[in-house]
C-alpha positions in Angstrom: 0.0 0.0 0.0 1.2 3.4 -0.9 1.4 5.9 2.1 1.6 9.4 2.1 4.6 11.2 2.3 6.4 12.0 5.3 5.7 15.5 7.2 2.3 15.3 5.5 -1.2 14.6 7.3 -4.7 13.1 5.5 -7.6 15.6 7.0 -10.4 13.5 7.5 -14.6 13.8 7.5 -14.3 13.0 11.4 -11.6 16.6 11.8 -12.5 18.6 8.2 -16.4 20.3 10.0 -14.5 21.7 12.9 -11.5 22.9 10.3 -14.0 24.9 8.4 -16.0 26.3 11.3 -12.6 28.0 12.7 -12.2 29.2 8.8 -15.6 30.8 8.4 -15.3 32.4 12.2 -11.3 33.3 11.2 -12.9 34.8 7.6 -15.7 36.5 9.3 -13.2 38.7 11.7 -10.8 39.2 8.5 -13.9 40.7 6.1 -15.4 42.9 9.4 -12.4 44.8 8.7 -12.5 44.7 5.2 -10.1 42.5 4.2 -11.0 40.8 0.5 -9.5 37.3 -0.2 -6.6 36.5 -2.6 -5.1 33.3 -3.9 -1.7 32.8 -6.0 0.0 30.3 -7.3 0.9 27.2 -5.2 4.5 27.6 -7.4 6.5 30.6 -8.3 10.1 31.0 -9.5 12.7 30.5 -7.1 13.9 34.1 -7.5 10.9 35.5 -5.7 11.6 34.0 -2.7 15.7 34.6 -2.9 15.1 38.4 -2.9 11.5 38.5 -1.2 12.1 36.4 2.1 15.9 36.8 2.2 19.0 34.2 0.5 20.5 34.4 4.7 17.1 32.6 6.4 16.3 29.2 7.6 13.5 29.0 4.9 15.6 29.8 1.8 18.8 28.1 2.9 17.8 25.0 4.0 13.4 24.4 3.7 12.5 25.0 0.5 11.2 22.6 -1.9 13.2 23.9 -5.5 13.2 22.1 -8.6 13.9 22.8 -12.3 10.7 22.3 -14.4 10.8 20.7 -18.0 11.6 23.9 -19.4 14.6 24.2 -17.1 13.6 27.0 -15.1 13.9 27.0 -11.5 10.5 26.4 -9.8 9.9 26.8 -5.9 6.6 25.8 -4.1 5.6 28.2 -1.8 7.2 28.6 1.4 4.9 31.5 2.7 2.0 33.6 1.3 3.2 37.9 1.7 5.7 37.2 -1.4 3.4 35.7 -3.8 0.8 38.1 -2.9 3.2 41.3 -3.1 4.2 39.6 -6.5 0.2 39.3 -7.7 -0.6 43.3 -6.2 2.4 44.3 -8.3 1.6 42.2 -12.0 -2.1 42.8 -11.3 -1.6 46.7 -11.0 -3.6 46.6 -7.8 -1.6 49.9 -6.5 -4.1 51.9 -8.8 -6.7 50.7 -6.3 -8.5 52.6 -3.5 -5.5 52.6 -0.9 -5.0 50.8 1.4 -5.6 47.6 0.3 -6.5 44.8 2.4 -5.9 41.5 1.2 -6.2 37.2 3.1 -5.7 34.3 2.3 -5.7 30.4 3.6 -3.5 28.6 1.8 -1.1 25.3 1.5 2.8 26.0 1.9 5.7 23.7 1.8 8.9 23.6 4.3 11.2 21.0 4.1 11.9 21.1 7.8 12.2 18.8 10.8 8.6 16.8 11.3 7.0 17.7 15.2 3.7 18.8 16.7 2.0 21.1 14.7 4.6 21.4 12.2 4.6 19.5 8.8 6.1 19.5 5.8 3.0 20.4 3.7 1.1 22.9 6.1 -1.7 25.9 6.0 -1.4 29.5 7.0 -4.1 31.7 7.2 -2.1 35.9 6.8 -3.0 39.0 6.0 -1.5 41.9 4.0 -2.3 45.6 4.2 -0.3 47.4 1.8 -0.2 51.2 1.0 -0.2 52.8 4.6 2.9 53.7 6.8 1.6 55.0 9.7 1.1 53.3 12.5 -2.2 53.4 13.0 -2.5 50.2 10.3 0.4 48.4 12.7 -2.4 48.8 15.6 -5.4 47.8 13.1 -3.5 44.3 12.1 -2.6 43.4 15.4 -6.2 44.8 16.9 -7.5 41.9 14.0 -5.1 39.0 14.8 -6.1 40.0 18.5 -10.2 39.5 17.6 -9.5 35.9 15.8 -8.7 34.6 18.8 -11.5 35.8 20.5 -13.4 34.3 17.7 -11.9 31.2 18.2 -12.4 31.2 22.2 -9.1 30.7 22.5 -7.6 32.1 26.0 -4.1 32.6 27.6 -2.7 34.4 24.1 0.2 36.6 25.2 1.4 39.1 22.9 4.8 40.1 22.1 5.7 43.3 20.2 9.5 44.5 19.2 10.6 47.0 16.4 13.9 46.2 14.8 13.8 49.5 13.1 14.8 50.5 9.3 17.7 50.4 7.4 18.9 53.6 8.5 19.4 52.2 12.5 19.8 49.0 11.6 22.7 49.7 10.0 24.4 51.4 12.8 23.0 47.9 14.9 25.0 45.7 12.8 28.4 47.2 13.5 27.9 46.7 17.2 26.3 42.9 16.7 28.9 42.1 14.6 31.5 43.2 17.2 29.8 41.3 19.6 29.4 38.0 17.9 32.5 38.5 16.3 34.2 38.1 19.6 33.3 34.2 19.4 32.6 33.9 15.9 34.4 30.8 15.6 32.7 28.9 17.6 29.5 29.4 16.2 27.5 27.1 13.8 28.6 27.1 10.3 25.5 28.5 8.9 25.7 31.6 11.8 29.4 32.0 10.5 27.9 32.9 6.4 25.1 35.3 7.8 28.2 37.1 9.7 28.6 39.9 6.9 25.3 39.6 4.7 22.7 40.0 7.8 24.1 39.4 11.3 20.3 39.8 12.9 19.8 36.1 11.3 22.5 35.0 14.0 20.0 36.3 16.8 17.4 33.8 15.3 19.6 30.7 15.6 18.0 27.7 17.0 21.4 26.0 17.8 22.1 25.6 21.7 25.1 26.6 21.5 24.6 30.0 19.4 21.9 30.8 21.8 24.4 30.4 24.5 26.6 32.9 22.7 24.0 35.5 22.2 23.2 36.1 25.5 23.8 39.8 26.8 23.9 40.8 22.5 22.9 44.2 21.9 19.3 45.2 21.5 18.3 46.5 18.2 15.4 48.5 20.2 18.6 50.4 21.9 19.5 51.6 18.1 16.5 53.2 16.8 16.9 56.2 15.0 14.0 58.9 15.7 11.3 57.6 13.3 11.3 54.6 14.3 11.5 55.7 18.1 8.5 57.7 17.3 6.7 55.1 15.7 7.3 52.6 18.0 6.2 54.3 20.6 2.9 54.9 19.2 1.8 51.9 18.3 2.4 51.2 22.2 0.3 54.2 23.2 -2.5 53.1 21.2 -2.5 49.4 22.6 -2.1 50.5 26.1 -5.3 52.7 25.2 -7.4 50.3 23.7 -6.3 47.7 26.8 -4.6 45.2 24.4 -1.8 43.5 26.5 1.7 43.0 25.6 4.9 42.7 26.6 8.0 44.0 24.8 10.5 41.0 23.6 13.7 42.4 22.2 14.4 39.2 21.0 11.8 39.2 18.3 13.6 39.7 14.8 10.9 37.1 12.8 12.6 34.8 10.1 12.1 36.6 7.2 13.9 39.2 6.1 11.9 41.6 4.8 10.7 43.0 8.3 11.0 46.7 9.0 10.0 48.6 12.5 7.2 46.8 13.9 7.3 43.2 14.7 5.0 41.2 17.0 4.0 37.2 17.7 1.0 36.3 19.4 2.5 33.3 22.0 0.5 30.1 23.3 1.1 30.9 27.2 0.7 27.0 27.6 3.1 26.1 24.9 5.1 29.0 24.6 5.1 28.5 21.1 4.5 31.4 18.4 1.3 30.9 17.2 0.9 33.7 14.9 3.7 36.3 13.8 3.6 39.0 11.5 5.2 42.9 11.3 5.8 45.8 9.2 7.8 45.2 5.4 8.4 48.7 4.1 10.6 48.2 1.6 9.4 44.5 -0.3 7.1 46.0 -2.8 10.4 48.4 -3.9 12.5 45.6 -4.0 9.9 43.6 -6.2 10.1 46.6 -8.6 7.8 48.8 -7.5 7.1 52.3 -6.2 8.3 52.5 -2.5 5.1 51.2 -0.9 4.6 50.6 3.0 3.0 47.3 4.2 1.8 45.3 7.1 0.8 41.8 7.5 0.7 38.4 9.5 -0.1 34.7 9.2 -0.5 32.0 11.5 -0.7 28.6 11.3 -3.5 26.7 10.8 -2.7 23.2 12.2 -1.6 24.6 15.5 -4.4 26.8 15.9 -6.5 24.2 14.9 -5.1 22.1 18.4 -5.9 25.2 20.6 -9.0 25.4 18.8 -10.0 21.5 19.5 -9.1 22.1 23.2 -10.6 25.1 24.0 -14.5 24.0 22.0 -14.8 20.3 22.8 -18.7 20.7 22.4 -18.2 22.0 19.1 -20.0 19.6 16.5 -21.1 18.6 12.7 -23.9 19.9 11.7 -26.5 16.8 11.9 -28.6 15.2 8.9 -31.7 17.2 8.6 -34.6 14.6 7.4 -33.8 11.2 6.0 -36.3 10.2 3.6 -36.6 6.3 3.9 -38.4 4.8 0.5 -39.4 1.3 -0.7 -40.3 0.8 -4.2 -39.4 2.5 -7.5 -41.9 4.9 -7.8 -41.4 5.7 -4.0 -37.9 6.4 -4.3 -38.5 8.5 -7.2 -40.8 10.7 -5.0 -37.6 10.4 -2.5 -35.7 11.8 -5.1 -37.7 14.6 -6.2 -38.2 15.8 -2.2 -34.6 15.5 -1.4 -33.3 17.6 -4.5 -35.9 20.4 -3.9 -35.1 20.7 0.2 -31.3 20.3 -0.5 -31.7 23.2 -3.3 -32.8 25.3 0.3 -29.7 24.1 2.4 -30.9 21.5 4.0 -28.8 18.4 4.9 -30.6 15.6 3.4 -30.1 11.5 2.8 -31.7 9.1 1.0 -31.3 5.1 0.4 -29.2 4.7 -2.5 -28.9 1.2 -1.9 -32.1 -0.8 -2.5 -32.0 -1.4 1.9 -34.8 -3.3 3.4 -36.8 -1.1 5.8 -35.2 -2.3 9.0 -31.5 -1.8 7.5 -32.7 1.7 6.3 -34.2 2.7 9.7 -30.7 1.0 11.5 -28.1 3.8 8.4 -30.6 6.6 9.8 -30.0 6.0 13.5 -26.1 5.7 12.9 -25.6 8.8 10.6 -28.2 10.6 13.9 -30.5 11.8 11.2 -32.4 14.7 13.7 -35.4 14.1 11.7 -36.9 10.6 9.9 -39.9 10.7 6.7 -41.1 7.3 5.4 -42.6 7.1 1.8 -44.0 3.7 1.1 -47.2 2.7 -1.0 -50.0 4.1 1.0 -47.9 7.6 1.8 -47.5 7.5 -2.0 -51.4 6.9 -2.5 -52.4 9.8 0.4 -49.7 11.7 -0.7 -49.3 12.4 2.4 -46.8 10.7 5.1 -45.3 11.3 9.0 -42.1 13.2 9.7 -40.6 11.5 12.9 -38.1 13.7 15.6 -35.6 11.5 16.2 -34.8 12.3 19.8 -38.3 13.0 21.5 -40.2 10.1 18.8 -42.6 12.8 18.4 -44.3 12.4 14.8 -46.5 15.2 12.5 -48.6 14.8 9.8 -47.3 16.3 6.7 -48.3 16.6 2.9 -45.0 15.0 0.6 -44.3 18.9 -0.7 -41.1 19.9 -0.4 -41.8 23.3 1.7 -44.3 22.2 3.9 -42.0 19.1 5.1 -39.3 22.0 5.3 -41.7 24.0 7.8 -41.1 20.9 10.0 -37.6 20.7 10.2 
């Protein structure tokens, strides 16, 4: 038997209701602030992600799936969802529309990393992008929305985290004093620390190697190096959460691992877990670097698998929506009545089932109970003849009288 691949998960009937009902909630907070979806490609050339996430991260180095395609062009699958969607705003001349515009998604991406819990190989993120505005007013409007989906969700004990790591004006001025701190042990640091020395030292400070952690203790801060603007900015978007009551905490640690991130940064933490459940920030300069006009941004994403876990915990009662009517039938010209019932109530949302396999009464009646059909309608020869027949409740036994039209039978359920 062929299996599926590893780092990969088969979503099943049983998981795929409560999946969706966290989406529609998750979609209904995104579009209450008018956020309109967007979907790209699920493969885009490599380049995009080189100069759009950053040739010194985790992601490009070492967890991307790249291959050449027949034409012998290099061909990534994507990784994450802003530089796809900054590519599509750009090719699609969306900068001539109303600004700013607000743009989500819920998509697949692919990471060849290490397999663990809530972390795959093929996974889903759920992000947002809000492109055109620099002031911080929009940082405080993204992270008010991330804050509202997991109120949505009724997920508790979310702890947010906020940095800046400035602009490349301060940061620049940062890196001489990181590098003159790492470079005090530079040799004893992991290889792949050692080649993001001179192209982006801040990459160090994300290391996940025990012993580079060891080493970065007591680094310099890039909060410590912000130049005015920043300082300014930063500041605000502090004000304004301390206003609206949003908890935080300040983490000078955050730097995100992609690196297109300018001045505002934040993750939203699991306080069981401790682990990042969604992250996002400020990328000033990736539309520019695409090609296009300087243009502001602000976005996140989160992960769907692992807020799908503190979803499951947090609303055991949550369940499928049940089987509306089951029609139970005996006879050809019975069934075709069947048919004719179920097509016209399903046309009006209703959940309905019918026997599509020739069952006896008693193994009809037995599918109806196991499936927990809320409501039961048999059609045999004398319903047929009266046209008329009883729709039974399920759970109190209770039975009504009812014509066999489609929207007085739906009055009953």
């Amino acid at each position: 038997m062929i299996q599926k691949p590893k780092g990969t998960r088969d979503l099943l009937p049983t998981e795929s209701y409560r999946w969706q009902e966290a989406e529609r909630k998750v979609k209904e907070v995104l579009e209450s602030y008018n956020f309109k979806e967007i979907r790209v490609p699920v493969f885009e050339y490599t380049e995009l992600f080189q100069r759009g996430v950053g040739e010194t991260t985790d992601v490009v180095q070492k967890e991307m799936y790249t291959f050449d395609d027949k034409g012998g062009r290099s061909i990534t699958l994507r990784p994450e969802g802003t530089a796809g969607v900054v590519r599509a705003y750009l090719e699609n001349g969306m900068g001539s529309m109303p600004s700013p515009v607000k743009l989500w998604y819920n998509m697949g991406m692919y990471r060849y990393e290490n397999v663990q819990k809530g972390r795959l190989r093929e996974f889903h993120q759920i992000g947002a992008e809000l492109i055109g505005s620099s002031s911080y007013l929009a940082d405080v409007d993204v992270i008010l929305m991330a804050n509202q989906i997991f109120k949505a969700l009724n997920i508790p004990n979310i702890q947010l985290n906020i940095n800046s790591i400035g602009c490349p004006k301060c940061r620049s001025e940062y890196q001489k004093k990181l590098r003159e701190f790492i470079g005090k042990n530079l040799d004893s640091y992991c290889d792949t620390c050692k080649t993001r020395f001179e192209k982006n030292p801040m990459r160090i400070l994300d290391c996940k190697e025990k012993r580079c952690k060891e080493f970065n203790v007591g680094a310099p801060m890039m909060i410590d190096y912000l130049c005015d603007e920043c300082k300014e900015h930063f500041e605000k978007v502090k004000e304004s959460l301390t206003a609206l009551n949003v908890k935080f905490e300040i983490d000078s640690g955050i730097v995100r691992g992609l690196d297109y991130y300018t001045k505002t940064v934040f993750e939203f933490i699991d306080g069981d877990s401790g682990l990042t459940v969604l992250g996002g920030g400020r990328y000033d300069g990736l539309v520019q670097e695409f090609g296009g006009q300087p243009t502001p941004a602000v976005g996140f994403a989160t992960g769907v698998e692992r807020l799908m876990e503190m979803y499951n915990v947090n609303n055991p009662d949550a369940e499928e929506k049940k089987v509306d009517l089951y029609i139970l039938s005996l006879g050809n010209e019975e069934s075709k009545k069947a048919f004719e019932i179920s097509e016209k109530l399903r046309s009006q949302n209703l959940k309905i089932e019918r026997d599509i396999f020739e069952r006896s009464f008693k193994a009809q009646m037995k599918y109806a109970d196991k499936i927990g059909a809320r409501n039961l309608l048999v059609i045999g020869e004398e319903e047929l003849k009266t046209n008329s027949a009883k729709i039974k409740n399920m759970a109190t036994g209770e039975e009504k009288e009812v014509s066999l039209n489609a929207d007085e039978i739906k009055n009953l359920l």
